[in-house]
Biopython code that builds the backbone (N, CA, C, O; Angstrom):
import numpy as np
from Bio.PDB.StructureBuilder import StructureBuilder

atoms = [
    (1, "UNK", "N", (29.068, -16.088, -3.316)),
    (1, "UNK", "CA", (30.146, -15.153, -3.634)),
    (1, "UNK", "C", (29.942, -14.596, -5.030)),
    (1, "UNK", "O", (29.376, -15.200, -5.941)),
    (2, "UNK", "N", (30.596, -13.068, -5.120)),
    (2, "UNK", "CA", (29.897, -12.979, -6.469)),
    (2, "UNK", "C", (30.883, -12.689, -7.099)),
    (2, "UNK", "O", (31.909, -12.290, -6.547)),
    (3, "UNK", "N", (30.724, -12.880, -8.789)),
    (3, "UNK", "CA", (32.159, -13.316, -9.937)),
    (3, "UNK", "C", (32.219, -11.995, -10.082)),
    (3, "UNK", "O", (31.779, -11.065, -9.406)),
    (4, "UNK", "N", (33.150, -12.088, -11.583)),
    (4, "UNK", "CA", (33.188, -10.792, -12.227)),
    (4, "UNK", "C", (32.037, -10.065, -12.705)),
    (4, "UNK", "O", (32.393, -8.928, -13.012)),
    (5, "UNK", "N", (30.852, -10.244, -12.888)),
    (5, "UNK", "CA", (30.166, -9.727, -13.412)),
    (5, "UNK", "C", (28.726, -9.487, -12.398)),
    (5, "UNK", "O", (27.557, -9.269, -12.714)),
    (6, "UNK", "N", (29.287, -9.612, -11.276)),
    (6, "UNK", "CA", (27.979, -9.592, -10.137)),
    (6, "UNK", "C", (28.200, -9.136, -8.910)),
    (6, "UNK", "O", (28.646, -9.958, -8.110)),
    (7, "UNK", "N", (28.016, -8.082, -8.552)),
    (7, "UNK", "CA", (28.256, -7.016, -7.588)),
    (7, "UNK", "C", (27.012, -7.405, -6.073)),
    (7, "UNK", "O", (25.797, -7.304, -6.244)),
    (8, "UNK", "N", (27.628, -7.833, -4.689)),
    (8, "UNK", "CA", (27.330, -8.615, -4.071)),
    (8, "UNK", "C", (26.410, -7.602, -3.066)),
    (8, "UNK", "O", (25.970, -7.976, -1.979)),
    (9, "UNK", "N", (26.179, -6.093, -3.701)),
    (9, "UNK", "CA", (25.874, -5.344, -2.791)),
    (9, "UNK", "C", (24.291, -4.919, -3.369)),
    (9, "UNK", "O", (24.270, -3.800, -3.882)),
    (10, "UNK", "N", (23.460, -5.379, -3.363)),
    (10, "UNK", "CA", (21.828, -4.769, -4.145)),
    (10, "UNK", "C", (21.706, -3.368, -3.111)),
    (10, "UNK", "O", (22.384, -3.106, -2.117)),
    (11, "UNK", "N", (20.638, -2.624, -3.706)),
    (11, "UNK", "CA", (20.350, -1.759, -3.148)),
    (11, "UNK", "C", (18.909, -1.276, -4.015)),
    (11, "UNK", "O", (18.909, -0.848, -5.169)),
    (12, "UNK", "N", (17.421, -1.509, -2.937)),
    (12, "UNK", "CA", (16.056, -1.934, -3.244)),
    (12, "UNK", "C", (15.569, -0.976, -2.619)),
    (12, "UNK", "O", (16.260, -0.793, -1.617)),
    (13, "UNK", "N", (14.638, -0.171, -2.683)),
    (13, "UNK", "CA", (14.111, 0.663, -2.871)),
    (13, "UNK", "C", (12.111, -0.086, -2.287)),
    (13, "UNK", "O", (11.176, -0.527, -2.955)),
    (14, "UNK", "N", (12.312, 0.141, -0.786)),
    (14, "UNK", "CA", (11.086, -0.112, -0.575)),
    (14, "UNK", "C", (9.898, 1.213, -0.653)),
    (14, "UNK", "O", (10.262, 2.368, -0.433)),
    (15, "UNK", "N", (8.728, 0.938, -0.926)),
    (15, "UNK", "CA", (8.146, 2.164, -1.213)),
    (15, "UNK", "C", (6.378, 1.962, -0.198)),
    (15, "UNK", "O", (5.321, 1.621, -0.729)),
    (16, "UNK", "N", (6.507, 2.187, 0.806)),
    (16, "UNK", "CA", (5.353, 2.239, 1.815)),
    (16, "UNK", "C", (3.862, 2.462, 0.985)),
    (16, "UNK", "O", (3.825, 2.897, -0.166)),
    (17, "UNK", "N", (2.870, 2.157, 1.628)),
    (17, "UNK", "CA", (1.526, 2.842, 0.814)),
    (17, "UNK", "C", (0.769, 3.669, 1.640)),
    (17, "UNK", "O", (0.750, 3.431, 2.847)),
    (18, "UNK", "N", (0.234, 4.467, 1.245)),
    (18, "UNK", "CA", (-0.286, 6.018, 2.548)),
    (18, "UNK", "C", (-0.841, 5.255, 3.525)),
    (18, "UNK", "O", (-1.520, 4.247, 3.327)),
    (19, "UNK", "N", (-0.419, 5.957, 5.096)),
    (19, "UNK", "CA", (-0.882, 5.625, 5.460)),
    (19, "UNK", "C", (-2.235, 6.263, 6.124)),
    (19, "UNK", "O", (-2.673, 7.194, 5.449)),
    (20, "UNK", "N", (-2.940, 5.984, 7.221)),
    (20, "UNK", "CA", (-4.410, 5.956, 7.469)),
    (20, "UNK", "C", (-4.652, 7.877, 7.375)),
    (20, "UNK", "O", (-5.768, 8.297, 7.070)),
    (21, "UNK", "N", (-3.987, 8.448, 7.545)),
    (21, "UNK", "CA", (-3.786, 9.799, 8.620)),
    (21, "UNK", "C", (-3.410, 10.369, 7.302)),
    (21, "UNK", "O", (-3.437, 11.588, 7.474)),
    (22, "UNK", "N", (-3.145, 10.171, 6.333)),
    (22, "UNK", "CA", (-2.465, 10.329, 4.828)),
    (22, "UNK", "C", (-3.585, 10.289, 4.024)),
    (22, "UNK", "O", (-3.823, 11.082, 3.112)),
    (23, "UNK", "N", (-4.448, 9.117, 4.459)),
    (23, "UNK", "CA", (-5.545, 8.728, 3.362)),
    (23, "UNK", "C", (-6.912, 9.641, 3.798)),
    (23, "UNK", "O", (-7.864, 9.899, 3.061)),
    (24, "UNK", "N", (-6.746, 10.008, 5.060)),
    (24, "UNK", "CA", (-7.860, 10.685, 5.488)),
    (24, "UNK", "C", (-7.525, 12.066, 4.789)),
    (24, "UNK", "O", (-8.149, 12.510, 3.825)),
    (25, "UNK", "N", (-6.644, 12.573, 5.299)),
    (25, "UNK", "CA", (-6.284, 13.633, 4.378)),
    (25, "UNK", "C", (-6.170, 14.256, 2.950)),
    (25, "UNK", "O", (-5.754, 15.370, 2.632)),
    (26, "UNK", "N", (-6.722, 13.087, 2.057)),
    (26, "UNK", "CA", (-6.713, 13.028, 0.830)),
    (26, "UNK", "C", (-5.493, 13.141, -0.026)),
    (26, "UNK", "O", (-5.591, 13.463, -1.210)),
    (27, "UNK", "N", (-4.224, 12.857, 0.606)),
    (27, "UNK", "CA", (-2.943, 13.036, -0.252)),
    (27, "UNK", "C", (-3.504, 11.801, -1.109)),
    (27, "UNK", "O", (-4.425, 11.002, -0.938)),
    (28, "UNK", "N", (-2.409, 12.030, -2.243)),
    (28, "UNK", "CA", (-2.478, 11.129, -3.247)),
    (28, "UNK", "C", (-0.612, 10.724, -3.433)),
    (28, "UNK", "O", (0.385, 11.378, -3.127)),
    (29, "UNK", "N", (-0.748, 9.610, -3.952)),
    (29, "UNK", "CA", (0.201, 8.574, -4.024)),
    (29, "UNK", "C", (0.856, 9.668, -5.355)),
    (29, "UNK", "O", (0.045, 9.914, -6.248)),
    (30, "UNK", "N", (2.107, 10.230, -5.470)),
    (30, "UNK", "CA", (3.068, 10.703, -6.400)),
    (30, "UNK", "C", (4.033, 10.056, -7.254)),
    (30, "UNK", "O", (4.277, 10.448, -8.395)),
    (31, "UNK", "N", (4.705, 8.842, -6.575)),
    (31, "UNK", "CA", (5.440, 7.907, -7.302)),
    (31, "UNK", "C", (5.075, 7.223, -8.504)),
    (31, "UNK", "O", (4.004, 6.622, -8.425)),
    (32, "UNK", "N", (5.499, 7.174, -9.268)),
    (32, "UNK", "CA", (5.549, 6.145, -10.939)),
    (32, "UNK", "C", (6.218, 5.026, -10.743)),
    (32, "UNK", "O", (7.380, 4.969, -10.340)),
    (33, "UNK", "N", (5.405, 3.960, -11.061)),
    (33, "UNK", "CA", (7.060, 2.998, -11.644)),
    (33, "UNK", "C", (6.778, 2.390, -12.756)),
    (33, "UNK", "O", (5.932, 1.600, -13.176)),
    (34, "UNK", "N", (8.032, 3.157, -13.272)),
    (34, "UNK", "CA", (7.953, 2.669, -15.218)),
    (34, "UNK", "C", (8.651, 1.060, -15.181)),
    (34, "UNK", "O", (8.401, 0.100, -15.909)),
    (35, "UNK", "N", (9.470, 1.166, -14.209)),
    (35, "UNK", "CA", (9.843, -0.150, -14.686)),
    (35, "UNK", "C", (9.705, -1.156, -13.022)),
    (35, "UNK", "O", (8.974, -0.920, -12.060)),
    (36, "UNK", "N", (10.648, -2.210, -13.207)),
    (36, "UNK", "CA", (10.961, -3.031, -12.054)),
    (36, "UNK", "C", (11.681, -2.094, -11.062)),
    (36, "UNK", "O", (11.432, -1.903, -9.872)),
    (37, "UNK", "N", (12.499, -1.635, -11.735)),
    (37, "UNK", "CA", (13.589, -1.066, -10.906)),
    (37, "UNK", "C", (14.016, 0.197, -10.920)),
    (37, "UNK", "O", (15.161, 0.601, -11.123)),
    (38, "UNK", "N", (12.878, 0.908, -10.659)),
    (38, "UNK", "CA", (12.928, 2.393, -11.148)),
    (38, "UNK", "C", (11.800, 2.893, -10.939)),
    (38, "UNK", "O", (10.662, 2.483, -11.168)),
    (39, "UNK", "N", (12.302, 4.050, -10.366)),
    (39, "UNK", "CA", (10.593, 5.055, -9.816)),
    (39, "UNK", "C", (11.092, 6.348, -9.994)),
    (39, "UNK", "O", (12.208, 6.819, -9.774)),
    (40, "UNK", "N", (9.507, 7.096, -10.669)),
    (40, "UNK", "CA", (10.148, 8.484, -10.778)),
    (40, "UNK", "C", (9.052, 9.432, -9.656)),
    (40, "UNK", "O", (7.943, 9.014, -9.322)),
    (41, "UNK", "N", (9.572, 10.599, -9.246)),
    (41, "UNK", "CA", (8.717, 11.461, -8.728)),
    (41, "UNK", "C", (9.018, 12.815, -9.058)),
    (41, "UNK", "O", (10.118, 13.345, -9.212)),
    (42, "UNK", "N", (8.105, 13.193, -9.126)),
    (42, "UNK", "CA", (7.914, 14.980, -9.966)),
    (42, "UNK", "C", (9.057, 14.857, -11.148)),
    (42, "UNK", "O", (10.081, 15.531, -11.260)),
    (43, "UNK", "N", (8.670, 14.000, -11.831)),
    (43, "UNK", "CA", (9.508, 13.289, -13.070)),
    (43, "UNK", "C", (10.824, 13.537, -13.195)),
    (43, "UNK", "O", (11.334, 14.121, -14.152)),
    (44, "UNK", "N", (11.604, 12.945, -11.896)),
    (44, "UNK", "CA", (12.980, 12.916, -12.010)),
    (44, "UNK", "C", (13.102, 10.943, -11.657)),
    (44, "UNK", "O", (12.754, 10.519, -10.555)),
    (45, "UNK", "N", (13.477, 10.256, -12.446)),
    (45, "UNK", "CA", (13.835, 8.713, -12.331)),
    (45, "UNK", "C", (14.718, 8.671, -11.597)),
    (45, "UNK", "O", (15.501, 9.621, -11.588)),
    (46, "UNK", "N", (14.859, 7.894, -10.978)),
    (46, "UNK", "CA", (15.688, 6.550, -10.071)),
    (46, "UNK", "C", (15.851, 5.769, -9.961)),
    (46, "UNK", "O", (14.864, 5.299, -9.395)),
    (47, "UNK", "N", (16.889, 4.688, -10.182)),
    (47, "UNK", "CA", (17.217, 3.264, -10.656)),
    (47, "UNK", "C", (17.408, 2.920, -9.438)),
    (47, "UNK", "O", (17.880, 3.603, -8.529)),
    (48, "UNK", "N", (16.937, 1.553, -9.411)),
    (48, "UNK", "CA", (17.479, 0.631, -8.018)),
    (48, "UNK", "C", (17.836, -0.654, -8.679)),
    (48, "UNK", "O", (17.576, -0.878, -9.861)),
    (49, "UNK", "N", (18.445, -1.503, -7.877)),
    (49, "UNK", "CA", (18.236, -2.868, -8.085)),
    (49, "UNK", "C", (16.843, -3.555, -8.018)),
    (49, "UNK", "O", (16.596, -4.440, -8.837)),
    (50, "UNK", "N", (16.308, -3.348, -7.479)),
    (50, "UNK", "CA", (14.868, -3.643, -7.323)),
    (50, "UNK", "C", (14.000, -2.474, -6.804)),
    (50, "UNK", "O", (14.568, -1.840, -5.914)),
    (51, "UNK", "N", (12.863, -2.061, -7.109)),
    (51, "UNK", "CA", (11.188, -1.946, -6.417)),
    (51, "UNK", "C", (10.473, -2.872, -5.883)),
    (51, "UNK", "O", (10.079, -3.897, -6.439)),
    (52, "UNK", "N", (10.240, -2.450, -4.507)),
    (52, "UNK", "CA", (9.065, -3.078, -4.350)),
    (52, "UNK", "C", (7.888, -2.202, -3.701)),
    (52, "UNK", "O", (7.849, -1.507, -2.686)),
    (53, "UNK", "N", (7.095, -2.459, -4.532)),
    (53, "UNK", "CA", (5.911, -1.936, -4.781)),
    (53, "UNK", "C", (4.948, -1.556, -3.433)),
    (53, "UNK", "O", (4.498, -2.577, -2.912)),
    (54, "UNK", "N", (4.617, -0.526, -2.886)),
    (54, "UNK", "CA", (3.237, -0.683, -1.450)),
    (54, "UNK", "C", (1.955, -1.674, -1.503)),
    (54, "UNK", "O", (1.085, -1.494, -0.651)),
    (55, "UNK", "N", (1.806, -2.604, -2.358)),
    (55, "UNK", "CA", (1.064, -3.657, -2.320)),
    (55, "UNK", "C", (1.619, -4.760, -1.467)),
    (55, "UNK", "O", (0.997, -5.450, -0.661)),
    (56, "UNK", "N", (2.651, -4.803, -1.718)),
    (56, "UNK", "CA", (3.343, -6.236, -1.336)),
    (56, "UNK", "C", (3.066, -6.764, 0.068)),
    (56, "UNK", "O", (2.788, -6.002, 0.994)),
    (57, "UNK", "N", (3.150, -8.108, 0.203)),
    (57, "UNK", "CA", (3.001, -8.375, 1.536)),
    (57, "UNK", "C", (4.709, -8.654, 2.561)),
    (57, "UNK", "O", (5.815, -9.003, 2.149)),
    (58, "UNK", "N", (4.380, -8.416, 3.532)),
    (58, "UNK", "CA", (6.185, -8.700, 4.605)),
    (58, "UNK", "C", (6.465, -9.421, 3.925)),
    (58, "UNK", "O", (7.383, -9.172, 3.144)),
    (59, "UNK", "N", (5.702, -10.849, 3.897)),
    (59, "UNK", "CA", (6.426, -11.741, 3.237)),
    (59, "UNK", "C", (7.066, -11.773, 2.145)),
    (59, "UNK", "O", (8.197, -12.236, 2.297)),
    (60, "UNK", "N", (6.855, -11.519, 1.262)),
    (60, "UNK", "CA", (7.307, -11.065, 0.066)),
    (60, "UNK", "C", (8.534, -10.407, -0.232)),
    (60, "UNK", "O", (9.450, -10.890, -0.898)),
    (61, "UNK", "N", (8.505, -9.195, 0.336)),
    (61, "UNK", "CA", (9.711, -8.310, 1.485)),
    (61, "UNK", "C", (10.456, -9.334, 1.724)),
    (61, "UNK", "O", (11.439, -9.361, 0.984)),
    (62, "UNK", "N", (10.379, -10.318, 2.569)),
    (62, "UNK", "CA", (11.514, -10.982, 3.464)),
    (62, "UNK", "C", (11.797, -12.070, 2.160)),
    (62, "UNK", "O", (13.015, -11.990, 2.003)),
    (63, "UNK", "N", (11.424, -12.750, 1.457)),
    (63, "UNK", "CA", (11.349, -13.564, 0.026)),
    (63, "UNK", "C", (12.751, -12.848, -0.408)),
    (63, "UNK", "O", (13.883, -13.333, -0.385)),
    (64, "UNK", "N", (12.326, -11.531, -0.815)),
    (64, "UNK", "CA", (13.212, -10.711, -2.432)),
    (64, "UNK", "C", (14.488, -9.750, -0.891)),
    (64, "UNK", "O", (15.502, -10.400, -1.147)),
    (65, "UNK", "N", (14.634, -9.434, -0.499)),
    (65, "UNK", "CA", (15.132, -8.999, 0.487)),
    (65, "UNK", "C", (16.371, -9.546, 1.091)),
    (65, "UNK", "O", (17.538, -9.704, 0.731)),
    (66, "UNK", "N", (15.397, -9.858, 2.544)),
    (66, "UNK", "CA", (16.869, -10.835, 3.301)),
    (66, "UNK", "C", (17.193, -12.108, 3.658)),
    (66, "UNK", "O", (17.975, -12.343, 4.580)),
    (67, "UNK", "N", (16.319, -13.484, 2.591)),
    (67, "UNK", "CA", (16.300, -14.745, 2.695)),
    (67, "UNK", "C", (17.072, -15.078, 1.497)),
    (67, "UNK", "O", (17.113, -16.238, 1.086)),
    (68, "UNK", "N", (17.595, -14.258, 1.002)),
    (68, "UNK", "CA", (18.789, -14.510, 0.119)),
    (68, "UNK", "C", (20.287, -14.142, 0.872)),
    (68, "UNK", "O", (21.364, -14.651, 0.562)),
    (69, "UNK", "N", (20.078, -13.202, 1.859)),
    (69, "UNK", "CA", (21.203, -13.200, 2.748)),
    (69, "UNK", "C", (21.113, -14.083, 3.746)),
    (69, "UNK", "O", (22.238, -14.473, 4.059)),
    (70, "UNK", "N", (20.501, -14.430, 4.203)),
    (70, "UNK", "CA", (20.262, -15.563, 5.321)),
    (70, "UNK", "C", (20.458, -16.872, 5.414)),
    (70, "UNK", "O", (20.750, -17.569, 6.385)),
    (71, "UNK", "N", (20.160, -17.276, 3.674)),
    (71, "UNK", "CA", (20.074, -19.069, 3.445)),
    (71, "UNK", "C", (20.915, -19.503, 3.330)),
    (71, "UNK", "O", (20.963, -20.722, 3.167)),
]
sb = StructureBuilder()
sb.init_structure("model")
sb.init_model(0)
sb.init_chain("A")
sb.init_seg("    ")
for serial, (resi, resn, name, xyz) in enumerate(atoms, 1):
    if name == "N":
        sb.init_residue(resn, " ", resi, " ")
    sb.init_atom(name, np.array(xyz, "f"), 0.0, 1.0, " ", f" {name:<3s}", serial, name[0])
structure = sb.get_structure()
């Protein structure tokens, strides 16, 4: 449950990595992230509670995600 100072609602910001049909095509990846929790594109920022990054594995995902709602 969350107190006064902890808002029970996150909101994370998953960010995919090109995929195959993307990479053949030669797009290039546009996103920044200056910080943890924040990505900019065509340099306008956006705060989240969290980033997570197109490296990451599911697992990881399901870790920072929804095994904090679950347990």
């Amino acid at each position: 449950m969350a107190n006064g100072n902890e808002c029970s609602i996150k909101v994370i910001c998953r960010v995919r990595p090109l995929n195959e049909s993307e990479e053949r095509a030669g797009s290039k990846f546009v996103l920044k992230f200056p910080t943890d929790d924040s990505v900019t594109v065509g340099g306008k920022l956006f705060v989240f509670d969290k980033i997570i990054k197109p490296n990451v594995s599911q697992e990881y995902v399901y870790e920072v995600t929804a095994k904090p709602i679950v347990a």
